[in-house]
N, C-alpha and C positions, 0 to 999 in steps of 0.2 A: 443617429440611428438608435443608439439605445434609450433616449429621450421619447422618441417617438413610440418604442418598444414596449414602453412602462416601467425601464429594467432599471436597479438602483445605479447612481454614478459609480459606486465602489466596484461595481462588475467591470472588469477588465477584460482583456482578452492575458493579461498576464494571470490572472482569475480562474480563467477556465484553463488556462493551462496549468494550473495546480490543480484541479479539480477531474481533469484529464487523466493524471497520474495516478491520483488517488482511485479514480474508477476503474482502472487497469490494476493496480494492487488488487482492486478488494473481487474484481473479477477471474484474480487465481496467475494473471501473466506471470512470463516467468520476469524476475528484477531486473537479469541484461538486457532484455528486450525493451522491456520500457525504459530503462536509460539511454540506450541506442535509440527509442524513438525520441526522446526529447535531447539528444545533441550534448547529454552531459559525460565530460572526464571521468568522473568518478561518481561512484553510487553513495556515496555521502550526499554528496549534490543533490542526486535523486531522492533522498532518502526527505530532506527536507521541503520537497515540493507535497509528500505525501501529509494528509489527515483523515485516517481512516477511523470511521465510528465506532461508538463505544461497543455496538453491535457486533461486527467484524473483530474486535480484538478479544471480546467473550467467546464470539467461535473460535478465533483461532486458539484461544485456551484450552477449551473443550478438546476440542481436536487432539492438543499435546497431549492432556491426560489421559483420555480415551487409547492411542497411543500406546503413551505408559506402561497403563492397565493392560494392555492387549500382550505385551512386549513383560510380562512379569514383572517391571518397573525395575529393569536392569539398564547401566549402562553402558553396556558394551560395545565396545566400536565408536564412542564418541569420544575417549579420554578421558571421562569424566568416573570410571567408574573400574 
């Protein structure tokens, strides 16, 4: 079928199920839910099906900053500060 498809050998359906994951990350789910959908023990497990772009790890930077910024770039309430 994927012969026929056009689609390279290397596509798997083990393929898209990492690819699955990472679409559900970078679409905001929340982490248990996606680990609950893909049947893993622990979110380590999941953690490694995920590769999200270089795009999405620049938002989610921005995000923290902006954050920060907003929050007087205190930290309270997380132990860190």
């Amino acid at each position: 079928m994927r012969k026929i498809a056009g689609l390279p050998e290397e596509l798997s359906l083990h393929t898209l199920r990492h690819s699955y994951v990472t679409h559900l990350i970078e679409a905001g789910y929340d982490p248990l839910f996606i680990q609950q959908q893909v049947g893993h023990s622990y979110s380590s497990t999941t953690a490694l099906y995920t590769s999200v772009s270089a795009d999405f790890k620049q938002k989610t930077i921005q995000k923290m900053i902006a954050q920060r910024l907003r929050s007087g770039g205190t930290n309270e309430g997380n132990g860190h500060g």
